[in-house]
Each structure stands twice: as structure tokens, then as C-alpha cells.
N, C-alpha and C positions, 0 to 999 in steps of 0.2 A: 504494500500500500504506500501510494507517495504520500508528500506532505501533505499536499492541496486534500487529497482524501480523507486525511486523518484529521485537519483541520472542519470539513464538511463531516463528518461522523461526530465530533466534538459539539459543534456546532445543534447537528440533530440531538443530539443527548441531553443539549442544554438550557433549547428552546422548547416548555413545555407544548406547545403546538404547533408542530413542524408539519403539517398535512400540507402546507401549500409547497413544500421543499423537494426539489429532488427532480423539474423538468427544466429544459432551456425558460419557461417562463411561468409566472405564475397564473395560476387560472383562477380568477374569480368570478364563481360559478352566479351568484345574484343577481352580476351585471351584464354576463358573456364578455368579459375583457380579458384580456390576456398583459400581463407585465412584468418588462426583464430590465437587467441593468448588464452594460459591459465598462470596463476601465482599461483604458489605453495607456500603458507606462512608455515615455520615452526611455531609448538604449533597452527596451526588454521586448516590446513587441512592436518598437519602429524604430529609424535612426531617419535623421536629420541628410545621412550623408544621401539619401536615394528618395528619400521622400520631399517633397513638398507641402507646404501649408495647404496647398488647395487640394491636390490627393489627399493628404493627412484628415480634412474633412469629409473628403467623397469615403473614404475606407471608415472611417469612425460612426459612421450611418447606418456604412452597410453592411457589416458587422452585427450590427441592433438591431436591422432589420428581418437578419438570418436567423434571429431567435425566437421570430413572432413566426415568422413562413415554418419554421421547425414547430411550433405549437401548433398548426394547422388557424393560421389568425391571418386578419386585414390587417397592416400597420395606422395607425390611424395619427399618433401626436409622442413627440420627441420633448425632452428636455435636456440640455448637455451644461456641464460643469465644465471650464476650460480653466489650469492652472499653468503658469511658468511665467517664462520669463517672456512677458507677450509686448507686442507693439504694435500699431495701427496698421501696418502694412499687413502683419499676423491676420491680425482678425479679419481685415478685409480678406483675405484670401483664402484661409479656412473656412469661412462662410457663404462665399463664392461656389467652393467645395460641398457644402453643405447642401444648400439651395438646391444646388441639378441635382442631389439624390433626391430629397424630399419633393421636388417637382415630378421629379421621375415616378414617384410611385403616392405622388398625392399623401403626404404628410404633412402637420402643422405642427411646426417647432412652437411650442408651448411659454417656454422659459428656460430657466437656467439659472448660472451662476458664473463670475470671473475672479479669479484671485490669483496674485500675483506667488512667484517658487521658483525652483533651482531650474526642476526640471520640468518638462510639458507632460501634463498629465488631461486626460480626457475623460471624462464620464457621463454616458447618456444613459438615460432610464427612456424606455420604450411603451408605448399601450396602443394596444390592439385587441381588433374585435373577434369573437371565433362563434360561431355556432355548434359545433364540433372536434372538438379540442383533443389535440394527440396526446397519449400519453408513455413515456418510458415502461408502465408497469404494463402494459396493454398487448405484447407479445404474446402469442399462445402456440403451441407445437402443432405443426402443419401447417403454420404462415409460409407465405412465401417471401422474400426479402428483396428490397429493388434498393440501387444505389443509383442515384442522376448525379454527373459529375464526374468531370476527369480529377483521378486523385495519385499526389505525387507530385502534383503542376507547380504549386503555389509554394512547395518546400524546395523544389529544384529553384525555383525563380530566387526566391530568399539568399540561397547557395552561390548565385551568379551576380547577382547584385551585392554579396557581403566579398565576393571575391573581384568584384571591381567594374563589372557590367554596366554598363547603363544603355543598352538596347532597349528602349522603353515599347519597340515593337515586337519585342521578340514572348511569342505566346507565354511563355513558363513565365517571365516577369511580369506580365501583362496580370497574368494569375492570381499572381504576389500583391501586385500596388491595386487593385480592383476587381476584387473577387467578383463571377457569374454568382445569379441569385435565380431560383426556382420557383416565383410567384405562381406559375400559370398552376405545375404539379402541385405546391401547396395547396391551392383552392379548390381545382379539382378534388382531390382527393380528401376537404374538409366536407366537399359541397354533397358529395356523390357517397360517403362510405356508408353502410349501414351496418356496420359491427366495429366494436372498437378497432382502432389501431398503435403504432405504436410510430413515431418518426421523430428524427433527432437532427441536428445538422453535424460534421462533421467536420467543425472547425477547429478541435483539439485532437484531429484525428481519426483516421477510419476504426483502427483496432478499437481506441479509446470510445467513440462512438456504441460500435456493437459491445465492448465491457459493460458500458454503463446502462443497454439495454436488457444485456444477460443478467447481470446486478439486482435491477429493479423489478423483472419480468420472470427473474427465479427459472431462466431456461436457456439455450443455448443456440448454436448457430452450427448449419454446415454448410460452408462456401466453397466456389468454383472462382479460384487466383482469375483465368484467364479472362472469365465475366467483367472483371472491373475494367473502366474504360481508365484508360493512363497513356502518356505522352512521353514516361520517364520507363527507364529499365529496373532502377533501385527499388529491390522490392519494400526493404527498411523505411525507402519514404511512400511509398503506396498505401501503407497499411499504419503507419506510426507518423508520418509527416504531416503539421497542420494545414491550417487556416485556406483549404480549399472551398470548404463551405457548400459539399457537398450536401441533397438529402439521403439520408438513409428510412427506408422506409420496409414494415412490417405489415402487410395486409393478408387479411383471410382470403382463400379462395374464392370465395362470392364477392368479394370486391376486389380482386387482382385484374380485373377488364376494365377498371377505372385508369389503369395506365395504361392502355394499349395504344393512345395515340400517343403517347411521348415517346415509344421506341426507347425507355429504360431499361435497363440488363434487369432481369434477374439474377442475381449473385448467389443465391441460395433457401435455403429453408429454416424453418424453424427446429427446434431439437428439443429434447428432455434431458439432455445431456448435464447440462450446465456447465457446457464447457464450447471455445472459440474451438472449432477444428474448419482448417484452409487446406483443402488438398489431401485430404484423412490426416492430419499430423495438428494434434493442437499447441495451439499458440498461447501459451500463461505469459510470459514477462511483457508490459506493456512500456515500450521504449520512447511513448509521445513524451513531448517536451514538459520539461516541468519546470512551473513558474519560481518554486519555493529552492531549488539547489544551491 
């Protein structure tokens, strides 16, 4: 177990009502809303040297946004905390960045907060709407499992860019600085299921993804490697590399013709196993990246 986990198990043990804990977002069931938060550290999950204030905005959106589309939700209203060492040019430009996401997918930046620090720190809380709300516990044995998304992209790009790249067209970095997002699949598959499901995004990772399914859903997975769509040969970043923001998704057989027009892989099935197995060989050590080392 890493840090981050044993932090989040602490965390469950501490808070006598933790029933809203444990998905990409929270569902509050009275209003049909869905609500997440994500925090952006500078030098931990961006640098200065490859980014821009105005990506820096466009990526910090869309990040937020991939936690509502993984809830099976509408994004509907944003609020961002922006800290460091800011100045006018800053703000104009990260918010520039900001804008054409929220343009793009009709959200309304609510408010916020600015306060001055060392280093640039970002934090947006997200809410959205869902009629039908995904859930991590929601797997059951003889699902079938669909992944949308080339995975491996966005950690090769990371790789290219930290080793001194700055081909801003070259697909793998393309990956990195503006992640694809899966709205249409989201809503389908919110609009159309009629049995629970289970779908997560895959921003901390494929392997890390299906763990935290198997975790909550008390079942296990068996997948076909060559199913996943990828761009990269490393299989280390296929299965454990982040921030591609893939969906991963668990649907019953009576709703598995909900994606037949997206042309999604099926990757595999569900199990009773309670265990990852890729290729008949299971996979225990989970090598995604870890915030707390």
C-alpha cells in the first residue's frame, strides 16, 4: 500500500461518515450533482520549463472535468484557487486558458480565490449534474470491461518533454500538455444504462485504475494486453503511466450495445478472482506514480 492509500484509509477510519468517499467524485444523491476537487503542484505534476500559463489553464480544467465525465455527470460550474508567485501577464493568460475549456464544454467559473507563495499551486472544485451516477463498487462478475483511450501517450510525452523536446506537435506530447476527454461515451453510457455500472478515468493510471475498481467492487479483472489501444511499446507505461485520462468502463451484458458506436476495445471481463490477471499472469505490484515518495 502507498502513502497516498494509507493516508485515504486513515482518512476513512477517521471521518465518522465517509459514505460519500471512495469515487472520482462525490454524488449527492438529493440534488443529482456530482462534486470533485483536483490540486495542481508546481515541479510535481507540471514544470514551468514546457508549460505555459495558458496550457497551464487549459490542463487544470481539464483534469476537473475528467472526474465529472468518470462519474457518469454534465460539468456544469468551476471554482479555482490560484496561488504563487502571480502577475498580470499570469493571470491574463491562464485564464485565457481557462475560458476555451469552459467555452468548450459550457461551464460557468463560479469563483475562487488568489493568494500570493513560493510556488504555483492550482485548485479547482468541480459540480456537475448526473442522472445516473457511476460507481467504483458497481462491478459484478461477467461484466465486460471497455477502455476509450490510447494509454502510455501522455507518460511517453512527459519523458520527451522532461528530456528536452519541445515538439508541441508531436502526438505523445500533444497527450501530455492536453489531454482527449470522452464526453460523448460519458453521457451515453449515463443516458442509456439500465443496471448499475462501474467507470473511473485513468489519470493515475491504467493498472491503478482497474486496483481501485477491484478494491471497491471486491472482484477482479481478466484482460487481453493487445486490446488496449497505445502508441508506445513500454508496456511499464501502458498499464502504470499517468495522466492519459482514459475511460475505463465496467458494463453488464445488457448494456454492453451502449458502446457499439464508439468502436471501444473490449479489454476484458469481469472475475471473482480478486485479483489483476493481463495475459493469465497477475499483476500485484502497482508501479503508478506516487505523489507522497
Amino acid at each position: 500500500m502507498n502513502k497516498e492509500d494509507t493516508f485515504l484509509k486513515i482518512i476513512n477510519e477517521t471521518v465518522k461518515d465517509n459514505s460519500y468517499l471512495g469515487d472520482d467524485c462525490a454524488y449527492i444523491k438529493d440534488l443529482n450533482l456530482l462534486i470533485s476537487q483536483d490540486t495542481l503542484y508546481e515541479d510535481i505534476h507540471f514544470s514551468f520549463s514546457y508549460f505555459t500559463p495558458y496550457t497551464l489553464g487549459k490542463k487544470a480544467v481539464l483534469v476537473n472535468i475528467s472526474d465529472i465525465f468518470a462519474g457518469g455527470g454534465i460539468p456544469l460550474y468551476i471554482t479555482i484557487s490560484l496561488s504563487g508567485n502571480l502577475d498580470e501577464g499570469f493571470i491574463k493568460e491562464f485564464y485565457e486558458g481557462v475560458n476555451e475549456i469552459i467555452e468548450k464544454y459550457n461551464i460557468k467559473l463560479i469563483g475562487g480565490d488568489l493568494t500570493g507563495g513560493c510556488k504555483t499551486v492550482i485548485s479547482i472544485s468541480i459540480i456537475g449534474y448526473t442522472k445516473n451516477p457511476s460507481g467504483r463498487k458497481n462491478a459484478q462478475f461477467g461484466y465486460n470491461l471497455y477502455l476509450a483511450g490510447f494509454h502510455g501517450s501522455s507518460a511517453m510525452g512527459l519523458k520527451l518533454l522532461q528530456e528536452g523536446c519541445r515538439d508541441y506537435d508531436n502526438e505523445l506530447i500533444k497527450a501530455h500538455i492536453e489531454p482527449v476527454l470522452y464526453p460523448e461515451i460519458s453521457n451515453a453510457v449515463m443516458n442509456n444504462a439500465k443496471d448499475k455500472y462501474a467507470m473511473t478515468d485513468t489519470s493515475d493510471g491504467l493498472f491503478n485504475a482497474l486496483d481501485k475498481i477491484r478494491a471497491e467492487s471486491k472482484t477482479g479483472f481478466d484482460i487481453q494486453y493487445d486490446k488496449i489501444l497505445k502508441r508506445v511499446d513500454d508496456k511499464n507505461l501502458v498499464l502504470f503511466g499517468g495522466e492519459d485520462y482514459g475511460l475505463l468502463i465496467a458494463l453488464s451484458s445488457d448494456d454492453s450495445q451502449i458502446l457499439d458506436k464508439f468502436n471501444i476495445p473490449k479489454i476484458g471481463t469481469v472475475t471473482n478472482t480478486n485479483k489483476i490477471i493481463i495475459d493469465g499472469k497477475e499483476i500485484i505490484e502497482d508501479k503508478s506514480f506516487n505523489h507522497f515518495k
